[in-house]
N, C-alpha and C positions, 0 to 999 in steps of 0.2 A: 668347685671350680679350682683347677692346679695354679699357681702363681705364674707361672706363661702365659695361661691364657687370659688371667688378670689382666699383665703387663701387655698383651698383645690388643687388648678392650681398650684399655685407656690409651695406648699408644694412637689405635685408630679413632678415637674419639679426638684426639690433640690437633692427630690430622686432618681430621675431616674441619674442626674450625678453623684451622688456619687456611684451610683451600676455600672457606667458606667465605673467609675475609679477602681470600686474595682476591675471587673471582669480584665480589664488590666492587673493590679499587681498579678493578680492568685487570691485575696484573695476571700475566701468564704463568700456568702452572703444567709442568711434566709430569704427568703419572706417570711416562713411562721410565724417569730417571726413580719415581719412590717405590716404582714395580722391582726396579732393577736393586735396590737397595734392599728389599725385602721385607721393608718396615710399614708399607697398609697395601690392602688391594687395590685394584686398579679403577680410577674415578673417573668419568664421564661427566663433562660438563654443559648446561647450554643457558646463554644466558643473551638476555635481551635489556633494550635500555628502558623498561619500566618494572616494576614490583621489587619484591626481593626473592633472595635466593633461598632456597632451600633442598637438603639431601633427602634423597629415596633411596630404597635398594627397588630391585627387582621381584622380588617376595616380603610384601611388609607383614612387620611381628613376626619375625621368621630370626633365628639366630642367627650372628653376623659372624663370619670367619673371615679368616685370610683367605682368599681369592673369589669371594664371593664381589658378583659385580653393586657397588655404586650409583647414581646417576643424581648429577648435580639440577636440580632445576629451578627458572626462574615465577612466582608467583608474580601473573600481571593483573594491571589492573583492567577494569570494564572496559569494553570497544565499543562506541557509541558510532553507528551509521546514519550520518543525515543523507536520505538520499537525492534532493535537490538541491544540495549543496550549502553552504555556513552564509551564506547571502541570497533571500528569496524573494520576490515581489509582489505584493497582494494587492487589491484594489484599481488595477489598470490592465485590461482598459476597461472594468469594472467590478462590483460586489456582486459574484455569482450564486450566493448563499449567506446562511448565516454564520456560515464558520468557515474560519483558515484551517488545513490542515499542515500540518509539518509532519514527516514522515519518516521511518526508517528502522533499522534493528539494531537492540543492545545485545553484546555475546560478552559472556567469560564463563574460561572453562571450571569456574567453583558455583557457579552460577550465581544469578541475581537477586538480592536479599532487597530489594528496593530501586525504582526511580519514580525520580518526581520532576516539576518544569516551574519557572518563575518568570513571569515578566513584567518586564521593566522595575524589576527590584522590587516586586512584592513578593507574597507569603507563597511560600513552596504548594505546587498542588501537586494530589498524587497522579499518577499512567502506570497502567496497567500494561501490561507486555504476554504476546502471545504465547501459544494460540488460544486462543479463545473460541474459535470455530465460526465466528464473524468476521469483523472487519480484522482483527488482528489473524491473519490467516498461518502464518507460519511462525516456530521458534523464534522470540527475540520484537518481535513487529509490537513496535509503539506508532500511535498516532494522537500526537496533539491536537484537539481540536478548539479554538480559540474564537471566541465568542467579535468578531471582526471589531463590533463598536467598541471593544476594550484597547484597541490600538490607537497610536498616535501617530496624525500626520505625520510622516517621513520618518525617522528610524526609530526602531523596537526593538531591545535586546532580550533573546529569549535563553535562557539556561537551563540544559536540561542536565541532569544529578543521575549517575548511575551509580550505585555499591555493590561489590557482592558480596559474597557469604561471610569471606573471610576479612569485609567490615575496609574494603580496599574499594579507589571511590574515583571515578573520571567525571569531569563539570565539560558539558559542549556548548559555544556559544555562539550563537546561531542569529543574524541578522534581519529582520522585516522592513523589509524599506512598505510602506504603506500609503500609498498616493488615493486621497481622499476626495469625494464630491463629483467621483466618474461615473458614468451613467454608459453601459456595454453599446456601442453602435448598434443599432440594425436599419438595413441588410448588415450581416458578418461577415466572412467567409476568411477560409485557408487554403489559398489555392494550391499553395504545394508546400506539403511537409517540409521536405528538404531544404526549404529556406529559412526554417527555425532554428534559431540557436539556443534554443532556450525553451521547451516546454510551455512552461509557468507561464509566460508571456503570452499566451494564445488561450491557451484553457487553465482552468481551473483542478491541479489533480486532489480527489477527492481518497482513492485511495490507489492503493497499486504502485508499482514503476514501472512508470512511462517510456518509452523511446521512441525517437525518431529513428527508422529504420529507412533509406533509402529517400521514396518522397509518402510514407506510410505513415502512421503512428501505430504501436503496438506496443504490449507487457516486454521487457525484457526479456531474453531468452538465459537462461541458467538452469543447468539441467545436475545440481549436486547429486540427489536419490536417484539418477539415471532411470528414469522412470520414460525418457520421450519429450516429456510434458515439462514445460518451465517452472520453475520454484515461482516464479509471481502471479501463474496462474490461481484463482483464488475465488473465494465467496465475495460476488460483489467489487469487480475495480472498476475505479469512476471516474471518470471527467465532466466536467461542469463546462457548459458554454453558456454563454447570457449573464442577463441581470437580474437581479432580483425584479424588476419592477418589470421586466416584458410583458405581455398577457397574450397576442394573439402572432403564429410565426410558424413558420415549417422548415424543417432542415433536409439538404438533400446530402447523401454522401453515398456513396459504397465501401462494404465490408463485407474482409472475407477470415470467415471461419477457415481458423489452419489446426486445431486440435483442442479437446476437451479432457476433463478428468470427472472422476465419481464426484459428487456430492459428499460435504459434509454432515456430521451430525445436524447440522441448524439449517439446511439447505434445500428440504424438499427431494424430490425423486430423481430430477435432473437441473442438467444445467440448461444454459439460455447465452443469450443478449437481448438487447433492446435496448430503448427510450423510459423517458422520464419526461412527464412534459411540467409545465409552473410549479418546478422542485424549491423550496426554500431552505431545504438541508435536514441534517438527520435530527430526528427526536425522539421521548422516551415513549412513544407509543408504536406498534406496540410491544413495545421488549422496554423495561424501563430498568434505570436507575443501570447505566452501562459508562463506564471511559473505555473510548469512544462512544459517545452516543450512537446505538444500532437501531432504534424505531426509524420508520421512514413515511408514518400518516400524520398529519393529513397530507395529501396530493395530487397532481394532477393525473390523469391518467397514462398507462405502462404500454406501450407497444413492444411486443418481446416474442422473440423466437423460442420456442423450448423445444429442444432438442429429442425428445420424447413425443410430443401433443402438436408440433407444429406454430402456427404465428395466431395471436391470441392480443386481446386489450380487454380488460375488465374479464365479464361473463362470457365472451364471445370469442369463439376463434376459429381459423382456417386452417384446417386440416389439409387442403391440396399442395400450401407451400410446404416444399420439403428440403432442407437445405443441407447438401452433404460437408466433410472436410475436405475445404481446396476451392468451395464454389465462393465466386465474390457476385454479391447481389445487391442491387442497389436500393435505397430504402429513402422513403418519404414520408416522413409523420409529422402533421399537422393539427396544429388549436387553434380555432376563433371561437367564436362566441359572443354574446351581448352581457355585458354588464348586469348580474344579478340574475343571469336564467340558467348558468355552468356555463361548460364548453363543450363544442363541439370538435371530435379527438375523429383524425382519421389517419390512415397508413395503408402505405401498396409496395410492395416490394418485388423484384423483377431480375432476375440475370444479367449482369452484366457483357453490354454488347448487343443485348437487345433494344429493340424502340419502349418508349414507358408508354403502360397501358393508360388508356382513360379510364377506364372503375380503381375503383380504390377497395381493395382486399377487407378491410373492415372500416364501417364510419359507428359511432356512439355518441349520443347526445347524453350527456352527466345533469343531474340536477341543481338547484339553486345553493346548495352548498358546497359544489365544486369549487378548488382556491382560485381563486380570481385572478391570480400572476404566479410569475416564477421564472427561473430558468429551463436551460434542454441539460440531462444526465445521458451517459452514453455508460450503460453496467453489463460488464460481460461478468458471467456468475458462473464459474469453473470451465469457463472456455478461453482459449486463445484465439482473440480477434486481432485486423488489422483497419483500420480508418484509412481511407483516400479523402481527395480533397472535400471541402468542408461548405458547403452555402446554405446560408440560415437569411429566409426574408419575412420580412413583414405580409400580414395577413389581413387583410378586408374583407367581410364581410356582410352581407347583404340581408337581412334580417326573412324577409320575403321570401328569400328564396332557402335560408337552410333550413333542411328537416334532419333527424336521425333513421339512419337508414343502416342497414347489415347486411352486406353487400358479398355475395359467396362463403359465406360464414353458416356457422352454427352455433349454437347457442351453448356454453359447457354446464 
């Protein structure tokens, strides 16, 4: 190496910290005044107010001349997305499961070397961050899942810990206000979306982002991968209505399918929606040893569309319902039953606009180890639904009079 280009190395080493320091301190730098001097090449800056700063070139490990380009960048730290916001409320107007979830995606672009969550000043646990091809459906998707009896009447501080790679660290701190000793109304209902300000206040989101669209509820729409299809579409987004303690109750609501995507690996052949009926929340059966917990036995039984096979509960389903994208149909699924003999699970669904029929598209009587209570789940499983208004009533029934019967159905 000739002593110029010695002198030309260290000169642009001298320079490049001092621009390094300046951009720190805020202060302004000209390249085009050190261009015009002809003592470094020309630097490119961009700096933000978290991490720190550091140079690139354009071709790295590549030999540095005079006029080769520079580009100053800033290392940030973690971006932590809560997506119901840093103040959330659990418990009112009741315990719809056994678990809270808190929701949302961690990003940096060195990526994520760890997070974990703490509450109320205990021992760090760990969260897992997608995908996982579950409930963590996309890039980044954590979901806290918090065992409810671990809260305290009225506020909870929850912290959750991002790092990434390069050992740089964002703390989010997230509020549970927790109103204790509520027992879910029934009758329920939500007569119209559009009066909610607030999600969380009506249902229970179990996974997914919510919105209130108009007087609707439905996923978000965000279309990054330009695919059509919303990035929140996903395996499994849920909302929880009820209490843990309901047993017998039918909701009536209409929904309308607006588009679908393939299945995941962990997904089955196609997608779907449907119900959930005496849901107590997820557990390790059968898929075990998961954050988030992904099992979903024991429980009540499933009234679900699949988009493939048609409307289906257990072993049983109807093949004549066929429901395209853009139809809104209206849907009724119901449990009673007698104490210690299962439940009796029935469901009819119908075109919106038309009269509702008197038979009921599938009925199933479940055996003596049916769960005995629960809440309603509403899981669209790589479709994009929307919800109308909302009525959930109480159920009587008459011992005498019910049988299980399979009504237009076939057997699968």
């Amino acid at each position: 190496m000739s002593k110029d280009a010695s002198r030309n190395r260290i000169a642009l080493r001298f320079r490049v910290l001092l621009l390094s320091i300046a951009s720190c301190l805020g202060l302004l730098w000209s390249s085009a005044q050190a261009q015009n001097r002809g003592m470094m090449p020309q630097l490119e800056s961009s700096v933000s107010d978290t991490g720190i700063t550091r140079l690139e070139s354009p071709s790295e490990g590549a030999p540095k001349s005079l006029g080769d380009d520079v580009r100053l960048e800033v290392q940030t730290n973690p971006v932590i997305d809560v997506w119901y916001g840093l103040t959330q409320p659990f418990g009112q107007p009741g315990n719809a499961q056994n678990w809270v979830n808190i929701l949302g995606t961690v990003t940096d672009p060195d990526g994520i070397q760890s997070l974990v969550y703490s509450l109320n000043g205990g021992a760090d646990q760990p969260l897992n961050w997608g995908p996982d091809y579950r409930r963590l459906d996309e890039s980044g998707d954590f979901n806290v899942d918090l065992d409810y009896t671990l809260l305290n009447a009225g506020t909870n501080t929850l912290l959750i810990t991002a790092t990434d790679d390069l050992g740089f660290q964002t703390i989010r701190e997230i509020t549970l206000n927790y109103s204790a000793g509520n027992t879910w109304p029934l009758p329920y209902s939500i007569p119209d979306w559009s009066a909610v300000s607030n999600v969380q206040d009506v249902v229970q989101v179990v996974d997914g982002k919510w919105l209130v669209t108009g007087d609707e509820l439905r996923l978000e729409f965000v279309d990054n991968d330009l695919d059509g299809v919303s990035d929140y579409v996903g395996y499994d987004r849920v909302i929880d209505f009820g209490d843990l303690s309901w047993t017998n109750y039918e909701i009536t609501v209409p929904i309308t399918l607006h588009d679908s995507e393939p299945p995941g690996p962990n997904s089955g052949s196609s997608g779907g929606f449907g119900f959930i009926a005496r849901w107590t929340g997820h557990t390790d059966y059968p898929v075990p040893n998961q954050q988030p917990k992904s099992g979903w036995l024991p429980t009540g039984a499933a009234a679900f569309y699949n988009l493939a096979s048609g409307l289906g509960m257990d072993n049983f389903k109807d093949i004549s319902v066929i429901i395209n994208e853009g139809d809104t149909y209206n849907w009724k699924f119901r449990v009673g039953g007698v104490p210690g003999q299962g439940g009796l699970y029935k469901v009819k669904v119908w075109p919106d606009g038309q009269p509702e029929p008197g038979a009921w598209n599938i009925e199933k009587q479940r055996g003596p180890i049916d769960e005995a209570n629960g809440s309603l789940i509403l899981y669209a499983h790589h479709t994009d639904v929307s919800l109308g208004s909302v009525q959930i009533d109480p159920v009587l029934l008459s011992v005498s009079l019910e049988r299980a019967i399979v009504t237009s159905s076939t057997p699968s």
